[in-house]
N, C-alpha and C positions, 0 to 999 in steps of 0.2 A: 205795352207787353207786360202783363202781370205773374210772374213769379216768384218763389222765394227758394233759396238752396240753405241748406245745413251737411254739415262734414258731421258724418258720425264717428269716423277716427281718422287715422292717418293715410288710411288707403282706400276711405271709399265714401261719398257722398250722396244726398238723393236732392233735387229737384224738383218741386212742387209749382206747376204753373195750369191756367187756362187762354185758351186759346179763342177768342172772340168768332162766331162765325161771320160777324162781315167780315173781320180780317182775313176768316179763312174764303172768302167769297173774291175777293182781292187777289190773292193767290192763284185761285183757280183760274180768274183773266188773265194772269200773266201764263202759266200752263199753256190755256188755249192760243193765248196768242205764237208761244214757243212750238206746237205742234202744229198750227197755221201753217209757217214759216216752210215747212218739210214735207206734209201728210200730201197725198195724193185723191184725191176724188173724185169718181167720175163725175160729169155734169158740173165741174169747176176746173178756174185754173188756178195750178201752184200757188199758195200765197194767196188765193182771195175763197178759202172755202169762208162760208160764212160759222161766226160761234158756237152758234145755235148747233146746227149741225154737229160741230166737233164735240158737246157738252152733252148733245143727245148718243153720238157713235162712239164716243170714247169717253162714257159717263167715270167708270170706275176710277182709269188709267189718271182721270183730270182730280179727283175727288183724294186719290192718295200719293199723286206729286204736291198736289198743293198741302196736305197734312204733313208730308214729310217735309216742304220747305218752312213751315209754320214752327214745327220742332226743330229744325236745326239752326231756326232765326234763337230760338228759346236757349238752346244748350249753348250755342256760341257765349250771347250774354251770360248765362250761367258760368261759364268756365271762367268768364274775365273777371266775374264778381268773386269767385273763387280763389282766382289767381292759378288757376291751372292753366300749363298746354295744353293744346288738343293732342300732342305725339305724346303727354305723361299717362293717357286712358288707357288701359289695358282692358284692349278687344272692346268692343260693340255698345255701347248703353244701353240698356233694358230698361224697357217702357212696360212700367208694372201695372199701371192702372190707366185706362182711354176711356173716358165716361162721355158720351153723345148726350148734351143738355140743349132745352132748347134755345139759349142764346151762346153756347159758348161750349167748350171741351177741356175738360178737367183730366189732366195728367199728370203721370207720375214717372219721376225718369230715375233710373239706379246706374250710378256710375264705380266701374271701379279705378281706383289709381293707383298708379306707382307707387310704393311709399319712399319717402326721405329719410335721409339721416345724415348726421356729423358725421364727417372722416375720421375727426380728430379724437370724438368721441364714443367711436364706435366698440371699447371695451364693456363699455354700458351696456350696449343691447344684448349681450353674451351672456346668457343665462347661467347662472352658479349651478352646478353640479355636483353634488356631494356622495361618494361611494362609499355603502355597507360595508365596514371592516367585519370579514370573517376569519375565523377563528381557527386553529389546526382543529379542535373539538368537534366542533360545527361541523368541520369536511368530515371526518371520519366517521360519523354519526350519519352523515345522510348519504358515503358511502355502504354502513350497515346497513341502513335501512336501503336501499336500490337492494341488498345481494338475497334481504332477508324477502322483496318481494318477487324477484324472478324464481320461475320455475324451477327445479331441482334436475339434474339431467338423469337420464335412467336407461335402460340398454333395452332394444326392441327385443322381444319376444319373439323365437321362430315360432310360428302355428304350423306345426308337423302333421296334423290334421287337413288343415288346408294344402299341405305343400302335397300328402298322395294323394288325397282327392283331384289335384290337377295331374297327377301321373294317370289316376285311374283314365281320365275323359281323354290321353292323346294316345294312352293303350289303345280302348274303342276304336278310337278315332282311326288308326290304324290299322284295325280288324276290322271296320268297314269299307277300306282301300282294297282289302282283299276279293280277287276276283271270284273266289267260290264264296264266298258269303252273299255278292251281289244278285249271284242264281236263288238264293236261298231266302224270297219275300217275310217269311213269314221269323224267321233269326234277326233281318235286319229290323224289321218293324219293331222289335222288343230290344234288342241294340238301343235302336233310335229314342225308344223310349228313356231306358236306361241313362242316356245320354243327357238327354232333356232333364229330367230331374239332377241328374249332377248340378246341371248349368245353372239350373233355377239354386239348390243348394247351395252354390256360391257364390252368386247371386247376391243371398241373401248374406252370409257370413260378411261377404267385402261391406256391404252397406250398413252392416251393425256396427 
């Protein structure tokens, strides 16, 4: 089995191996023989389908149990050369690099890990913090400056303009509820008119 691992700090290392395709051809017989064992086929009985068969029907399924038994022969060894548990790896190894050569498979495995530390000396890892002494100056000055950039407050203007122009249009509005205006097509049509332009007139005024 050819590997090598390097720890790039405290919590995490990478794994550089190849993996032999006869080794990985090894693998895949034992596979087949494990799916042997179980598979059902027609035109055989339990336990004697032939390899062949199984290598041809379940080409894929044989080709990435035996890759993943080949890696996890590879990381075991790796962890012990490490000295890691397999319970210190936090979450899943990432397999960064799967190069299909034609005698072999070049991979690359990223692990993360726990990290350690002393109990006794764990004042150490406590990073120094040092806080900005500010000054009464300081405050008061960059309280001036907040008061000098907010807005100034100022008292709404009534638009008495706008306030009869909306008496004018519910007068109308009124004097076309009335029943003899209704007889009378040619007063309300000019009403109506009259009306429409108010509308449009303020309209326009609210939008400016």
């Amino acid at each position: 089995m050819n590997f090598t691992t390097k720890r790039t700090n405290n919590a995490n290392a990478i794994v550089d191996g190849k993996i032999a395709l006869k080794v990985l051809e090894t693998k895949m017989e034992g596979v087949v023989k494990k799916i042997a064992k179980s598979v059902k086929i027609d035109g055989f009985r339990k336990g004697k389908v032939p390899a062949k068969v199984i290598k041809t029907r379940y080409k894929e399924q044989v080709e990435q149990d035996a890759q993943q038994a080949a890696i996890q022969d590879i990381l075991e060894s790796a962890l012990k050369e490490l000295g890691i548990a397999p319970n210190a790896l936090i979450g899943n190894p990432i397999i960064s690099k799967f190069d299909k050569g034609e005698s072999d498979i070049e991979l690359e495995i990223k692990l993360s890990i726990m990290p350690t530390f002393e109990l006794d000396k764990v004042e150490e890892y406590v990073p120094e913090v040092k806080l900005k002494v500010i000054t009464k100056a300081q405050i008061d000055e960059r309280l001036e400056e907040i008061a000098k950039n907010r807005a100034p407050l100022s008292e709404i203007v009534e638009d008495r303009a706008l306030q009869k122009m909306i008496q004018q249009i519910l007068i109308l509005k009124d004097l076309l509820m009335e029943k003899h205006l209704m007889a009378a097509r040619e007063r309300t049509s000019i009403l109506l008119l009259v009306l429409i332009n108010l509308f449009r007139d303020l309209r326009t005024r609210l939008l400016v």
